[in-house]
DRENRO-286491 format. One record per atom (N, C-alpha, C, CB): x, y, z. Coordinates in steps of 0.2 Angstrom, whole numbers, plus 2048, in hexadecimal, padded with zeros to 3 digits. Glycine has a CB too. Layout:
// DRENRO-286491
XYZ ...
// end
This chain:
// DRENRO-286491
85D7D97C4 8587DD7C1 8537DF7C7 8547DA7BB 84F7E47C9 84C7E77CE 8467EA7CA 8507EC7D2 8427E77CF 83A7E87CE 83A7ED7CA 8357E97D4 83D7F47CC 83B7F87C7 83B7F97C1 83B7FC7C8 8417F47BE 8447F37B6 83E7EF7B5 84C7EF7B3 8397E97B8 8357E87B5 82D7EA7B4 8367E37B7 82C7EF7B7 8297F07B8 82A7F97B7 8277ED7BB 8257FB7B3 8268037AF 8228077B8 81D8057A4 82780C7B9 82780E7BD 8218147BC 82D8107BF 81F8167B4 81D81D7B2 81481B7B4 81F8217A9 8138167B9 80B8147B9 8068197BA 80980F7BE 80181A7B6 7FB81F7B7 7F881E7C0 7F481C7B0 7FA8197C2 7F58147C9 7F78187CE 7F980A7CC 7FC81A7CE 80281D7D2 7FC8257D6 80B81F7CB 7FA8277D0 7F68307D3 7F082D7D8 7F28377CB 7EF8277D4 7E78237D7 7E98207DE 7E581B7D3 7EF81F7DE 7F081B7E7 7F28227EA 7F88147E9 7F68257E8 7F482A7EF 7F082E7EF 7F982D7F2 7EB8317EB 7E48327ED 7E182F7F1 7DF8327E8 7E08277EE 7DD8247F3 7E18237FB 7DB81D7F0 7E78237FD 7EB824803 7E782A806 7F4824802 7E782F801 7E6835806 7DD837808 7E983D800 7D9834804 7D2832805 7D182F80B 7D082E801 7D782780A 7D482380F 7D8826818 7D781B80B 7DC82A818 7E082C81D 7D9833820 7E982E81A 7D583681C 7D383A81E 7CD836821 7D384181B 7CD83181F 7C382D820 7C5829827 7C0824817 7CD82982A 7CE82582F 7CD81D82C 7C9827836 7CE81C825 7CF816821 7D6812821 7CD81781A 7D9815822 7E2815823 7E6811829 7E481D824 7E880C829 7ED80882C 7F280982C 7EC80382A 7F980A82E 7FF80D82D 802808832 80181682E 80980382E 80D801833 80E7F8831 80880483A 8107F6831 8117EF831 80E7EB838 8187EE831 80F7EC83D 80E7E7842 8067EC842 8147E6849 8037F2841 7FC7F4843 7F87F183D 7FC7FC843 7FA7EF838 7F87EC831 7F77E4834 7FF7EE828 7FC7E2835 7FA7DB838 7F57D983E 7FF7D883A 7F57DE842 7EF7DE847 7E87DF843 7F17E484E 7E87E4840 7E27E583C 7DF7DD837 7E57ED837 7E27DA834 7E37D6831 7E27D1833 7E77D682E 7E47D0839 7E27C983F 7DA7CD841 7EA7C8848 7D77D3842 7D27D2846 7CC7D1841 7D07D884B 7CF7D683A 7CA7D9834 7C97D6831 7CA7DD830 7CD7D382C 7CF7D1826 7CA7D3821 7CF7CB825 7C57D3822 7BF7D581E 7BD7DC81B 7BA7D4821 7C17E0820 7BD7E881F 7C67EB81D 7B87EE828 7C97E8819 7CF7EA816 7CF7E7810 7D67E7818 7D07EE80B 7CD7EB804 7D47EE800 7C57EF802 7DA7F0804 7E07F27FE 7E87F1803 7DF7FD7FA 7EC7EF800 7F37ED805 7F67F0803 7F77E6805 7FB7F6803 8007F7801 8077F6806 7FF7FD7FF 80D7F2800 8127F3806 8187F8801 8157EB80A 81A7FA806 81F800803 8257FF805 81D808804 82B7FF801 8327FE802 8388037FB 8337F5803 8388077FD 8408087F7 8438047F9 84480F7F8 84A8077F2 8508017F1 8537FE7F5 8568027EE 8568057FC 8598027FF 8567FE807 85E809800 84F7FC803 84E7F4809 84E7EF806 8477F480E 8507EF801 8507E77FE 8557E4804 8557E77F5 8597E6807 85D7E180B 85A7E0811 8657E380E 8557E2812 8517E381A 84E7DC81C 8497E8819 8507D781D 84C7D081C 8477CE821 8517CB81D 8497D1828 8417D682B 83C7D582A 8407DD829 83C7DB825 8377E0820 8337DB819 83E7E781B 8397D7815 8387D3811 8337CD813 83D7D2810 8347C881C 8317C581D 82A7C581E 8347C381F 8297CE821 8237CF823 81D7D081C 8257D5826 8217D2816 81E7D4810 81C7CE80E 8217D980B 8207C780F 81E7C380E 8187BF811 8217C180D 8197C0816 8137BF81C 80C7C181A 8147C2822 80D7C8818 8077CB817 8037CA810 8097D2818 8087CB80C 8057C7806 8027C1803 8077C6804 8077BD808 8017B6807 7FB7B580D 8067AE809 7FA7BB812 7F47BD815 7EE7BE810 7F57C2819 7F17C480C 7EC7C8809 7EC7C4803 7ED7D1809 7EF7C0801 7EC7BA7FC 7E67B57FB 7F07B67FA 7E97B3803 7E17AF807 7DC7B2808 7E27AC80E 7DB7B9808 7D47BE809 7D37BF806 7D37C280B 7D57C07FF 7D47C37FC 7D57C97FB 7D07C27FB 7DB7CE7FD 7DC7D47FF 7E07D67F8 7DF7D4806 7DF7DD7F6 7E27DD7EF 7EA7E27F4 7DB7E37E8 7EE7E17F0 7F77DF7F2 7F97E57EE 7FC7D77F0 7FE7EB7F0 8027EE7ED 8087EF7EF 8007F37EC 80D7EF7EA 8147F27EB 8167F77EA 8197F07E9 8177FD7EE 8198037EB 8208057EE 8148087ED 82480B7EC 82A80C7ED 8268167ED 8308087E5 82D8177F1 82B81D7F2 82981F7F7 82781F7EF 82E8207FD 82C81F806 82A827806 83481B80D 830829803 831831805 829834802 839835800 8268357FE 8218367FB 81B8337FF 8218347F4 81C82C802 81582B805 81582E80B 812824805 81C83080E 81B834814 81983C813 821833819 81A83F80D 81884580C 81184280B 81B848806 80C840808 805840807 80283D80E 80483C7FF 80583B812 802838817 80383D81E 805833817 80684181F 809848821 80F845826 80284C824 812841827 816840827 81F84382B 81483D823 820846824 82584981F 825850825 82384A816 82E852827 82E85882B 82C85982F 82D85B829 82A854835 82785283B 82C85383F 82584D83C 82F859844 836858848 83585884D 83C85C849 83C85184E 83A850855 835849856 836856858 831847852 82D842851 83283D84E 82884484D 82E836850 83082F84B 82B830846 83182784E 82E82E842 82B82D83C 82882683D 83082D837 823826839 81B81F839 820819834 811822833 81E814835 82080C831 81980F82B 81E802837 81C810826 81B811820 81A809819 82081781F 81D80481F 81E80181A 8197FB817 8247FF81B 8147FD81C 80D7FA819 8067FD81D 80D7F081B 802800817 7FD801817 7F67FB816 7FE805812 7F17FE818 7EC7FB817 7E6801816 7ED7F681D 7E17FF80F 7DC804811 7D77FF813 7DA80A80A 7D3802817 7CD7FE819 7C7802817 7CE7FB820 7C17FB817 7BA7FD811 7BC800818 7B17F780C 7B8807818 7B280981D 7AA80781E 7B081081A 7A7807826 7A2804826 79D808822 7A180182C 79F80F820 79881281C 79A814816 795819820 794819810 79781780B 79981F80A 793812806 79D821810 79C828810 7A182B80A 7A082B818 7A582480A 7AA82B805 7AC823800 7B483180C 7AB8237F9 7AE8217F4 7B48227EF 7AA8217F2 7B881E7F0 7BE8227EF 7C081F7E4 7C78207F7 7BF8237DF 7C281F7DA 7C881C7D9 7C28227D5 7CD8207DD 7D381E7DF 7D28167DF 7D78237E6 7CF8157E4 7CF80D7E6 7CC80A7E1 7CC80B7ED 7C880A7DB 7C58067D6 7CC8087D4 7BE8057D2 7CF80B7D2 7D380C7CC 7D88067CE 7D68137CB 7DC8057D5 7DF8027D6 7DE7FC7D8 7E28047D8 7D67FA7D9 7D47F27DB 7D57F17D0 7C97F07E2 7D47F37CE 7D37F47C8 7DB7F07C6 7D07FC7C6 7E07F67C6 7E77F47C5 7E97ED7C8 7EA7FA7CA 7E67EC7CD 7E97E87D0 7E57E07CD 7E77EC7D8 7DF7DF7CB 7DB7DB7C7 7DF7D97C0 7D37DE7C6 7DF7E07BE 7E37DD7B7 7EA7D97BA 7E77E57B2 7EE7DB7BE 7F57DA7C0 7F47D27C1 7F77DE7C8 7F27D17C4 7EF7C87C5 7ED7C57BE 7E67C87CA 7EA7C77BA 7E87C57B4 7EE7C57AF 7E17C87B1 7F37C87B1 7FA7C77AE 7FF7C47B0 7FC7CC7AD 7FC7C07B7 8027BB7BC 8057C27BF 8087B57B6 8047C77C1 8097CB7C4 8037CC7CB 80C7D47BE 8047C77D0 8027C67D4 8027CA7DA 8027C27D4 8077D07DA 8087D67DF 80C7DB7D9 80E7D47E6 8067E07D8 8097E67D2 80D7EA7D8 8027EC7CB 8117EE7D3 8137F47D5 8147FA7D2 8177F47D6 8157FE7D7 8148057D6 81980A7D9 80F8077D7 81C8117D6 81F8137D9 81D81C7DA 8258117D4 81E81C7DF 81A8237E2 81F8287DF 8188247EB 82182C7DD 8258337DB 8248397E0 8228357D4 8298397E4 82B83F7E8 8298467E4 83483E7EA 8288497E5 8268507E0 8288577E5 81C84F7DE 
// end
């Protein structure tokens, strides 16, 4: 069985996270990248207030990838850092501007970080909605929710 038979892929959360990706990428709030998320996280910890890590089906075999997500998770458990799983690489490199870049490598998409800003320039609801999502998730023992982004 795979996460996404247990979990209903049709989540309302889903329009809220990437609002808040696309918020937080224009505010320079945006972390992109596995080893740039862990440096950030070794200097910050504090001014990171949402984790996402992102993988479709075909990285379940990635053991890599897997060991890092686990790494990181039991980071952002000790900080208090609220955790998301999302699916949907191809979509967050569209909203991230990513997507159809030639000639470019493509960014490590597979873990985000949004970080608080030090002003209170820009409030995003996107982010209560999902520190929100993410509170209930815990209070149901589902201690890393997920979400699945829809290519469109």
């Amino acid at each position: 069985m795979t996460l996404e038979e247990l979990v209903p892929c049709d989540n309302p959360v889903s329009e809220a996270v990437e609002q808040l990706l696309v918020a937080a990428q224009r505010q320079g709030s945006l972390t992109v990248g596995v080893y740039e998320s862990a440096k950030l996280m070794n200097v910050d910890p504090d001014s990171v207030v949402l984790c996402l890590l992102a993988a479709d089906e075909e990285h379940a075999g990635d053991i890599a990838l897997q060991i890092h997500f686990t790494l990181i998770q039991a980071f952002c458990c000790d900080n208090d850092i609220h955790i998301l799983r999302v699916s949907g690489l191809e979509r967050l490199a569209a909203l991230l501007g990513d997507a159809g870049v030639e000639g470019a490598e493509p960014r490590d998409l597979h873990c985000l970080l949004v970080t608080n800003p030090h002003t209170d320039s820009w409030k995003s609801q996107g982010l209560a909605e999902v520190a929100r999502y993410c509170e209930q998730s815990r209070c149901n023992n589902q201690w890393v929710p997920y979400v699945s982004l829809q290519a469109r």
